[in-house]
N, C-alpha and C positions, 0 to 999 in steps of 0.2 A: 435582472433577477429572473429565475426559472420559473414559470408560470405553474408548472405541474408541481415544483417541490411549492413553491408557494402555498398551496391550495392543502397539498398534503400535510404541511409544516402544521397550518389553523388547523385543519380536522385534527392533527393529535394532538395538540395543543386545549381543543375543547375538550377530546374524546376524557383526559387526563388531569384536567385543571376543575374543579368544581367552584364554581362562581360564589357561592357562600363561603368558602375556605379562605378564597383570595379578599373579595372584600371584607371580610370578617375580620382581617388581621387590622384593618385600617376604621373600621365603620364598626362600633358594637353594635350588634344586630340580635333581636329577641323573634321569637317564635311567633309568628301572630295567623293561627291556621296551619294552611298549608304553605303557606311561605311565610319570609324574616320582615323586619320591620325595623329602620334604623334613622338616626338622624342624618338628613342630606348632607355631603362633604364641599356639594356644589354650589348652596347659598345657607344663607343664614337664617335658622329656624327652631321654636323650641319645640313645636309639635310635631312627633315625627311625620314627616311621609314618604320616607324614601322604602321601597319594597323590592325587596330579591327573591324571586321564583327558582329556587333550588329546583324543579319539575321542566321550565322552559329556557332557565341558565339563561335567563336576562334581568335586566334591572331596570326599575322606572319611579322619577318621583315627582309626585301630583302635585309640589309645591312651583319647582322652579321647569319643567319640562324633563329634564336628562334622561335619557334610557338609551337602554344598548346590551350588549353581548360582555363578554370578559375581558375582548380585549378592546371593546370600545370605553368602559371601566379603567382601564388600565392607563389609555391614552390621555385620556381627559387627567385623572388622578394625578397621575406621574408626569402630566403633559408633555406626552413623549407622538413621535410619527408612529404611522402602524408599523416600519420595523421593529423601534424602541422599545414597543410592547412586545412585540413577537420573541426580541432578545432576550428579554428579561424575564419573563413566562417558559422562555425554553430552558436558560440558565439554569431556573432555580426546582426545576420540574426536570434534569439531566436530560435533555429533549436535544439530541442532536441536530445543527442547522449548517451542516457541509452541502455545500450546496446552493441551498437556499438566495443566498446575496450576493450571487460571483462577480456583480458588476461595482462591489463595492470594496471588493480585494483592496486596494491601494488605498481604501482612506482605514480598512482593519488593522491594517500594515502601521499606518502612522498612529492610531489609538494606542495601540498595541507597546509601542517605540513608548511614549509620554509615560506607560501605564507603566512600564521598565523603569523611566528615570524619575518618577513618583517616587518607587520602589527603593529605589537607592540614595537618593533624600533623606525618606522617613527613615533609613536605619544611621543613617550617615548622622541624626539628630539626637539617637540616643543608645549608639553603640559606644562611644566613650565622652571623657567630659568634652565641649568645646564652646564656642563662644553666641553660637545658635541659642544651643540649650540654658545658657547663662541668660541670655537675653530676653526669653521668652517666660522666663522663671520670675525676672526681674520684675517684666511687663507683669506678672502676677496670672498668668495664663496656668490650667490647671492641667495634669497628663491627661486627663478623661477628654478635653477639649483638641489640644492638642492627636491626641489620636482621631477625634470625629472629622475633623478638615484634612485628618493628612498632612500638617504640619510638618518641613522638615528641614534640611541641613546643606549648604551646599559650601564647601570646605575653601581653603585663600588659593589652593593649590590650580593650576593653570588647567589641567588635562584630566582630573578626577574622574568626571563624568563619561569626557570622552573614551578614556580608556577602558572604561566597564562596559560601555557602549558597544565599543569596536569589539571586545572580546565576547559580545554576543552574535556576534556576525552583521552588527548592523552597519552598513556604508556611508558615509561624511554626507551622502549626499541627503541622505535623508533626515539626518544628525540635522544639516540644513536649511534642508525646508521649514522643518518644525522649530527655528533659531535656538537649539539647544546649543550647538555651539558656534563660533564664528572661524572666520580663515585670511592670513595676513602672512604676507612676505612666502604663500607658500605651506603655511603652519596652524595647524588647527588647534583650537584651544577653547576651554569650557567658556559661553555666552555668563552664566551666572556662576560669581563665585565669592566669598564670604558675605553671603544672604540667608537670614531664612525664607525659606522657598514655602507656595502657598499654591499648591495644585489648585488648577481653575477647572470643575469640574461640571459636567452640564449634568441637566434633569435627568438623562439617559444612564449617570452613573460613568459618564467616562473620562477619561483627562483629557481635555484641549487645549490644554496651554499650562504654565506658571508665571505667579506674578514673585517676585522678587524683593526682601527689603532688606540695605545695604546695613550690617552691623558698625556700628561708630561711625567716622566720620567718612564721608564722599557722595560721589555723585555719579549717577542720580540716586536718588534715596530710593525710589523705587524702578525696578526693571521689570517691564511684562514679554511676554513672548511674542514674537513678531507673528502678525495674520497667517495663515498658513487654509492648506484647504480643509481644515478642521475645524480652525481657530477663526471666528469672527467675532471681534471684539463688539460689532454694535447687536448683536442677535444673542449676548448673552449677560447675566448677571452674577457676580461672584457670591454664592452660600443659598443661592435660591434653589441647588438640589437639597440641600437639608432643610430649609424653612418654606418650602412650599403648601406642604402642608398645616403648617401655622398659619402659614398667609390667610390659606383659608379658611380655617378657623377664628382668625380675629376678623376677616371679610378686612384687614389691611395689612399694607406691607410700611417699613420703613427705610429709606432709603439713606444711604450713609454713603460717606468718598470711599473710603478705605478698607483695606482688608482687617487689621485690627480693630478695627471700629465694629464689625460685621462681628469678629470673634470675640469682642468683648462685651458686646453685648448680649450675645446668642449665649456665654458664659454666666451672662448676670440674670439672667431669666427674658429677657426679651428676647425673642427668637424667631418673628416677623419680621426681619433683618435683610438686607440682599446689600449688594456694592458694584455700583459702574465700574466698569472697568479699566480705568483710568483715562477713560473719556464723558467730553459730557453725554450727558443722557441723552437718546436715540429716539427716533422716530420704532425702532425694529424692539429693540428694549421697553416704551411705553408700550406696543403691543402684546410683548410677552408679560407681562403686570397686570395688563389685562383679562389677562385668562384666567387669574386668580383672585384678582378685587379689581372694583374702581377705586377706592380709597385708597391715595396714596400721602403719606407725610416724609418730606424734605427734610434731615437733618444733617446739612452739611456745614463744615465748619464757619463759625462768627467771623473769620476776615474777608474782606475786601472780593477776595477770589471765591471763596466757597458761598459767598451771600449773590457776586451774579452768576456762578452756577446754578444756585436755585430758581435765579429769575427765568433761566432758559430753560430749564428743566420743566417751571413752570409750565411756561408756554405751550412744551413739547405735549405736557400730559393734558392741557386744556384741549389742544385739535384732537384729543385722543378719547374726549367725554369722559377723564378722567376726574373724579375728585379730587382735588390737591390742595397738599397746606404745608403748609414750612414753619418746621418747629424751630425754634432761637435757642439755643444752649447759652444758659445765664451765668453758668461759673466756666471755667475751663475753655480750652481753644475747640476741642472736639467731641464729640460724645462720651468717647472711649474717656477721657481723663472722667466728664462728668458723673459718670454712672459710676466708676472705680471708687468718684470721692464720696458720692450722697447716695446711692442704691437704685435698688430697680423702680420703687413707688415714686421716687423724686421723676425719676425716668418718664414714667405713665404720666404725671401730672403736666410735665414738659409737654406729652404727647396730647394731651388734654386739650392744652391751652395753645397748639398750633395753628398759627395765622390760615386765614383761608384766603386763596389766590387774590382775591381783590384785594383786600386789606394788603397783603403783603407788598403786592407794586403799587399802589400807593403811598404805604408808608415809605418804600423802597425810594422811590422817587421825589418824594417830597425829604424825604433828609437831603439832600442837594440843595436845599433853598432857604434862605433866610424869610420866617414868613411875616416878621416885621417890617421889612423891605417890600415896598408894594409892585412896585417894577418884577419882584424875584417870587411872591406871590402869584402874579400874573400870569407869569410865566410857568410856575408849577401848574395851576390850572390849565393851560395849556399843554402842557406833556399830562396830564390827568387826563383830561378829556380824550387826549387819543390813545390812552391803557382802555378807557369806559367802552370806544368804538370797538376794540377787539374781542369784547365782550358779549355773550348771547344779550337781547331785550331786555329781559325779565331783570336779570342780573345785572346792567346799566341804567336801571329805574329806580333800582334800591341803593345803586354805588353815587348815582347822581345828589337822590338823599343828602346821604353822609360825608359827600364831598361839599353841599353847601353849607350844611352845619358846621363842617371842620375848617372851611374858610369866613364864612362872615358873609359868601356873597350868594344872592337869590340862587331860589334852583330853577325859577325860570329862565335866568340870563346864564347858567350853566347849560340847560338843558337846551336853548337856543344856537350855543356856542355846540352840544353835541350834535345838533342835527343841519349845522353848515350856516355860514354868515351868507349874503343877499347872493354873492356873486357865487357861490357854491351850491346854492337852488336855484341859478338859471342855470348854471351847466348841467346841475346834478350829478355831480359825477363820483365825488371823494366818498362819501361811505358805499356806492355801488363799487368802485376802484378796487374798496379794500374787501368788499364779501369776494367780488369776484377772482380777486388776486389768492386770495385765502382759500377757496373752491378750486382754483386751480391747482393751488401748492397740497389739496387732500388726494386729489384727482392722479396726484403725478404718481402715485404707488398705488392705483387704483391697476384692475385690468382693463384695458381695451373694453368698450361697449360695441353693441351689436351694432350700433350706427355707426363707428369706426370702420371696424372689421368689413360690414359692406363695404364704406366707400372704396376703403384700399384695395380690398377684391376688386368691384369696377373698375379701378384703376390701374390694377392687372392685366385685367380681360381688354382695357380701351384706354389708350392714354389721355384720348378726350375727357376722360372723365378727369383729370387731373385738375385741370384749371375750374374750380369751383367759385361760384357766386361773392364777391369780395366784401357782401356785407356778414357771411359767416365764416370766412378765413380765418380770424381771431381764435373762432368760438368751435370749428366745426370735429375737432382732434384737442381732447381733453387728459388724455392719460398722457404718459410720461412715452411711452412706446410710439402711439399713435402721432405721437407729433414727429418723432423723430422720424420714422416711415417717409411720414408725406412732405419731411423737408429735404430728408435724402433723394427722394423722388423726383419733387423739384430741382434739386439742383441738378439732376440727370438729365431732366426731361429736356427732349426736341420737337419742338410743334410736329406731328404726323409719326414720330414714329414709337414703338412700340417701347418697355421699359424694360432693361437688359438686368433680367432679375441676376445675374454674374454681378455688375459692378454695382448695382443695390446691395446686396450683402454684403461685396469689399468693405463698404463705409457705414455699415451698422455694427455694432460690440453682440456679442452673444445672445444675452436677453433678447435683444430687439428681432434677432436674425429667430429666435425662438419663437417670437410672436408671428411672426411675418410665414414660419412654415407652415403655422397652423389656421393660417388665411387663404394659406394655399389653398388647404385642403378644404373652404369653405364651399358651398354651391347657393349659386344663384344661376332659374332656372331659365333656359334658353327663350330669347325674345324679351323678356322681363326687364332687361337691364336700364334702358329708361325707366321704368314704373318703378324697381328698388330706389334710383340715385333721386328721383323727383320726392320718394316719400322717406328717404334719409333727409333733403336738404328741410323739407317744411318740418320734420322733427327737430330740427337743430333751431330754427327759428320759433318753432313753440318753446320751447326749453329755456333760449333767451329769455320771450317774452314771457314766462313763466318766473323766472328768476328776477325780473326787473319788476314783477307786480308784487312778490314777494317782500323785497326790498322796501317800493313804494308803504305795503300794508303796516309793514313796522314800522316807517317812521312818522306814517300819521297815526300810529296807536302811542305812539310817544310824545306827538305834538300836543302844547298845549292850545287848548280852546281861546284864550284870550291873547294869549302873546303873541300866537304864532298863526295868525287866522290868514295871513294872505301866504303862506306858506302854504297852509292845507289846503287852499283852496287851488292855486298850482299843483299843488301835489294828487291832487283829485281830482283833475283834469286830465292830470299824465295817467294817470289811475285809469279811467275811463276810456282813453285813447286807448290804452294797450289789453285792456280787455274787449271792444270794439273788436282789435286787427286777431285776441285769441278764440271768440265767437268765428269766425271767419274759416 
């Protein structure tokens, strides 16, 4: 991108957009002085305090922090990047952007191409009768709806698409990339054909893909578009550019399989709505849900497949400090039929009375068991107890409760059984095993830390520094990058000589080779280089010993006093030792 058009792009962008005008359309805002006064879009509140300075063209609200300029407004609202806002602001304000983002030519190229075969869908759906429009009439889908998603039509015939395609000047190859269509024996022919087609459209307002569902009978029932450099299936959610705003207004989202389910509800008045996209839910996906609530509710379908959908889902949105509950649809296989048959109140009550993550793998897992069977009993508590360890403290003190009530057996001999039998408090290892394993798996999409980034610099500058201390090898590269670096390294490295950053990069993937050039450009200052690598290594071992006192402090906040008294008393030993070595 051109730095100067950049710069001049904002300037008319401010000089021409007035910051009350644009929030105004989304935030009712009233006169209070010399500035507006409106309720925050950004948390939940009944007293205003969100204010917009029509005078300094910024926005600030005293409840939740947020402030900013128009287009940092923009960004957050529409959660878009600052081009997203820049486009959408210049768009709709005829604000020429030639120029501006020349390094992104070839993915305008391919928006552009999708926004064409959108286009030719949607008329293809209600230019004469066919079997689409039949279907979708059936389903009880209303035109108002149907036009809001871009509903549209992709015909039985082989080459539709493609032929509209090619007659815009567009080449196969590209046709390609974006799986619009496919190529056999030589011969190209439309990817999707008698489906209605369901533009997958992100927060930005653009098309990155179609999802696809087969009319009558075959297979698969549904077709999505294959990845493309547009298209990332786990970084986006289907109808969360139209219900975003809701989201935030109800401070939750609901989360459903299907594209229908998304439309027939967002129909029926719930419109908190969004849909995976024909994968299970994402590590990249719980963070984009994050932007707009922690409160999330699971309503994926009653069988077998959609019930441990939820349970992973679960998981995904617990590492993620989300809130989650998983609603159970009482009539019907999926939402979509339940709302169709009993209304939107029946809807909200569902929504009411959804399970909250413990409850749900609990009951989850205890229906696998006969609890009249004491052996099968047993054994549920057993798989119990290790759903409770993957649980924050606080939350496994009250789960612990409810799990002796619902069995019959003490919460002492439960709560003894969570914090390790004799031979698992002399090694100590199993619930450290799993914080630690757990911290790692948060770690691995984390960035590089400063004590990374040093050491691999060092090890740059001195391939001595490679071979580090073997009691923090484990521990001493925690991000997902950083390990990869310093095993690549290793497997390079020859005692004495230096490390041939050429065949370092051969055997890193992009990211990595990404991180590794901006370690390049780190400094560490001449002579120093022993005094950084001695005061990274005793950071890596406070850090340890910080995590294993942490560890120790919880589990004797949960131990009890009488049952578990030679336990605590080991355990406040180990306690004592390792505060000892972090005084030191």
């Amino acid at each position: 991108m051109n730095t100067n058009n950049h710069v001049n792009i904002v300037d008319e962008i401010k000089s021409r957009c007035n910051i009350v005008d644009v929030i105004g359309r989304v935030v009712p805002l009233k006169k209070a002085g010399s500035n507006y006064k409106g309720v925050c879009p950004f948390h939940n509140e009944k007293t205003p305090s969100f204010i917009v300075s029509e005078s300094k063209q910024i926005f600030t609200c005293f409840g939740c922090g947020a402030t900013g300029d128009l287009l940092e407004f923009v960004k957050r609202y529409y959660n878009l990047d600052f081009r997203g806002s820049v486009e959408m602001l210049a768009k709709e304000y005829g604000i020429s952007l030639e120029g501006a983002f020349r390094s992104n030519k070839d993915k305008d190229e391919l928006y552009e191409i999708n926004r064409q075969a959108a286009r030719f869908f949607f008329k293809a759906l209600r230019q004469q009768a066919n079997p689409g429009y039949t279907y979708m009439k059936r389903r009880g889908i209303s035109e108002e709806i149907l036009n809001k998603f871009g509903i549209g039509y992709a015909d039985e015939k082989w080459d539709s698409l493609y032929g509209f395609l090619r007659g815009k000047g567009i080449s196969e190859e590209k046709m390609l990339d974006l799986g619009l269509i496919s190529k056999s024996n030589g011969r190209y022919f439309d990817k999707f054909r008698n489906r209605v087609i369901f533009p997958i459209i992100n927060t930005g307002g653009k098309v990155i893909g179609f999802g696809g569902r087969i009319i009558g009978e075959g297979e698969p029932k549904y077709l999505n578009s294959q990845e493309s450099n547009i298209f990332k299936k786990k970084y986006n959610l289907y109808g969360l550019n139209l219900a975003g705003g809701d989201v935030r207004k109800e401070d939750s989202i609901i989360l459903v399989e299907g594209y229908m389910d998304v439309v027939s509800l967002y129909q029926n008045g719930v419109r908190n709505v969004s849909a995976s996209l024909g994968t299970a839910l994402t590590e990249n996906q719980a963070r984009l849900i994050k932007r707009y609530t922690k409160n999330v509710i699971l309503s994926y379908d009653a069988d077998n497949a959609g019930q441990s959908a939820a349970m992973r889902g679960l998981d995904i949105l617990y590492k993620e400090s989300c809130r989650a509950r998983v609603l159970k649809v009482t009539e019907g296989k999926d939402p979509d039929e339940f709302i169709k048959k009993n209304g939107r109140k029946a809807f909200i009550r569902l929504i009411d009375n959804a399970q909250p993550y413990g409850d749900f793998k609990l009951d989850f897992a205890k229906a696998k068991y006969d609890m009249n069977d004491q052996q099968q009993r047993i054994d549920y508590i057993g798989e119990a107890v290790d759903i409770l360890k993957s649980m924050k403290p606080v939350e496994a003190d009250i789960y612990i409760k409810k799990l002796a009530e619902d069995t019959g057996v003490s919460e002492g001999a439960i709560r003894f059984e969570y914090l390790g039998n004799n031979s698992q408090v002399k090694n100590f290892e199993h619930p450290s095993d799993i914080n630690r394993r757990t911290e790692q798996e948060d770690n691995k999409r984390d960035s590089m830390s400063l004590i990374e980034k040093d050491l691999i610099k060092l090890m740059i500058l001195d391939s001595g520094y490679i071979s580090i201390p073997d009691d923090i090898k484990e521990t001493a590269f925690e991000s997902s990058p950083g390990k990869n670096i310093y095993e690549a390294m290793i497997s390079l490295y020859d005692d004495g000589e230096s490390v041939d950053m050429n065949k370092l990069k051969d055997i890193l993937d992009e990211d990595d080779i990404e991180c590794l050039a901006e370690i390049e450009e780190e400094l560490i200052p001449a002579g120093r280089e022993k005094a950084v690598f001695d005061d990274c290594i005793a950071r890596i071992r406070e850090r340890s010993l910080k995590r294993q006192e942490k560890e120790l402090m919880i589990r004797l906040s949960m131990a009890d006093e009488e049952e578990n008294r030679e336990e605590i008393i080991k355990l406040t030993r180990q306690l004592i030792e390792i505060q000892k070595e972090l005084k030191k």
